[in-house]
C-alpha positions as CSV (number, residue, x, y, z in Angstrom):
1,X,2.7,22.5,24.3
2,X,5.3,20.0,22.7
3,X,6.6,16.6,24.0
4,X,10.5,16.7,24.3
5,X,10.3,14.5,21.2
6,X,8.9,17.2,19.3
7,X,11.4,20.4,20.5
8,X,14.3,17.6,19.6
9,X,12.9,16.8,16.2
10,X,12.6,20.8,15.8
11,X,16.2,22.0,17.0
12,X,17.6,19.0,15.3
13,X,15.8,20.5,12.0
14,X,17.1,23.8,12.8
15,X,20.5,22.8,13.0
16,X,20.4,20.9,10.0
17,X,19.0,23.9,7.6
18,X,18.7,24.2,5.0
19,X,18.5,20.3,4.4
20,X,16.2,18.0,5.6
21,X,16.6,14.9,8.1
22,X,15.0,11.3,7.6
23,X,12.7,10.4,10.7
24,X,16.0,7.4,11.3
25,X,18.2,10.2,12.0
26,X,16.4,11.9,14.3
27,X,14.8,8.6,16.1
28,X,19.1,7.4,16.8
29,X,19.9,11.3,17.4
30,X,17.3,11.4,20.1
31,X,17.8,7.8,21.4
32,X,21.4,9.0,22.0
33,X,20.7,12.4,23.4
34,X,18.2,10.7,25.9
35,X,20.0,7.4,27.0
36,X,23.8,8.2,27.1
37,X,25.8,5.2,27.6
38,X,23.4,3.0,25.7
39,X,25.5,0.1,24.6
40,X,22.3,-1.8,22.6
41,X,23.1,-0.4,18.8
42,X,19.6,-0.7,17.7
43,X,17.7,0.1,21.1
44,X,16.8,3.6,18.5
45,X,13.8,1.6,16.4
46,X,12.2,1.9,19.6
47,X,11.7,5.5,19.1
48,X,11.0,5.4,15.6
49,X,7.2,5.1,15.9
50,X,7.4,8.0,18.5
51,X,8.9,10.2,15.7
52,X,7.0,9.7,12.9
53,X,4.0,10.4,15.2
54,X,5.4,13.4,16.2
55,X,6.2,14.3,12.5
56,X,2.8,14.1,11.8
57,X,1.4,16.2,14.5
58,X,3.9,18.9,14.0
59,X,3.3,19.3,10.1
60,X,-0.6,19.1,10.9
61,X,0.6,22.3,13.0
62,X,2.7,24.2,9.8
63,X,6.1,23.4,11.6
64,X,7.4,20.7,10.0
65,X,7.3,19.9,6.2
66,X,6.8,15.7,5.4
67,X,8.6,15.3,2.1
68,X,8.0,12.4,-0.2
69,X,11.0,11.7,-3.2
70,X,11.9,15.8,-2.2
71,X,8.3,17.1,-2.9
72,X,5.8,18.6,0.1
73,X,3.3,15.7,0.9
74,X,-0.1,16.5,3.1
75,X,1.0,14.7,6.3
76,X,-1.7,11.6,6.0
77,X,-0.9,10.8,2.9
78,X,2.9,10.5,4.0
79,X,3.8,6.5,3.7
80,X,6.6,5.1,3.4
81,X,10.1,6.8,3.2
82,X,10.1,10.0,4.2
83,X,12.0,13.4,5.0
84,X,11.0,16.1,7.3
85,X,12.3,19.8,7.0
86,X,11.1,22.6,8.8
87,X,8.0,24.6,7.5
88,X,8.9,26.9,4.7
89,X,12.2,26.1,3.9
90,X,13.9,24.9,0.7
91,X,16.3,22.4,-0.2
């Protein structure tokens, strides 16, 4: 079963086909999803962690796709900036 993080991170994929999204973008699109009204502008880093996490699992699953400089990386060797698509699709 997924966290609410994780169906997020996928619908926000889906709706961004056929691109990709960095884990920033999804961490401030969930942030404001979740906490309407929010007036702090960077209260998102504090899901940033959460994402990346979730990243992980999902790919470790075949949903998501970690990208590294546009090419398919194994999800633990993913450090440092990163892209996530969903599983099988191309930019």
């Amino acid at each position: 079963m997924s966290s609410p993080l994780e169906a997020f991170m996928l619908d926000h994929l889906r709706a961004r086909l056929p691109g990709s999204a960095d884990p920033v973008e999804v961490a401030r699109a969930f942030h404001a999803a979740t906490h309407p009204g929010e007036t702090d502008p960077e209260a998102w880093h504090r899901h940033l962690s959460a994402v990346r996490r979730a990243a992980l699992r999902l790919a470790a699953e075949g949903q998501v796709q970690v990208l590294r400089k546009g090419k398919p990386v194994a999800p633990e060797a993913a450090r440092g900036v990163i892209r996530l698509r969903l599983a099988g699709e191309q930019t």
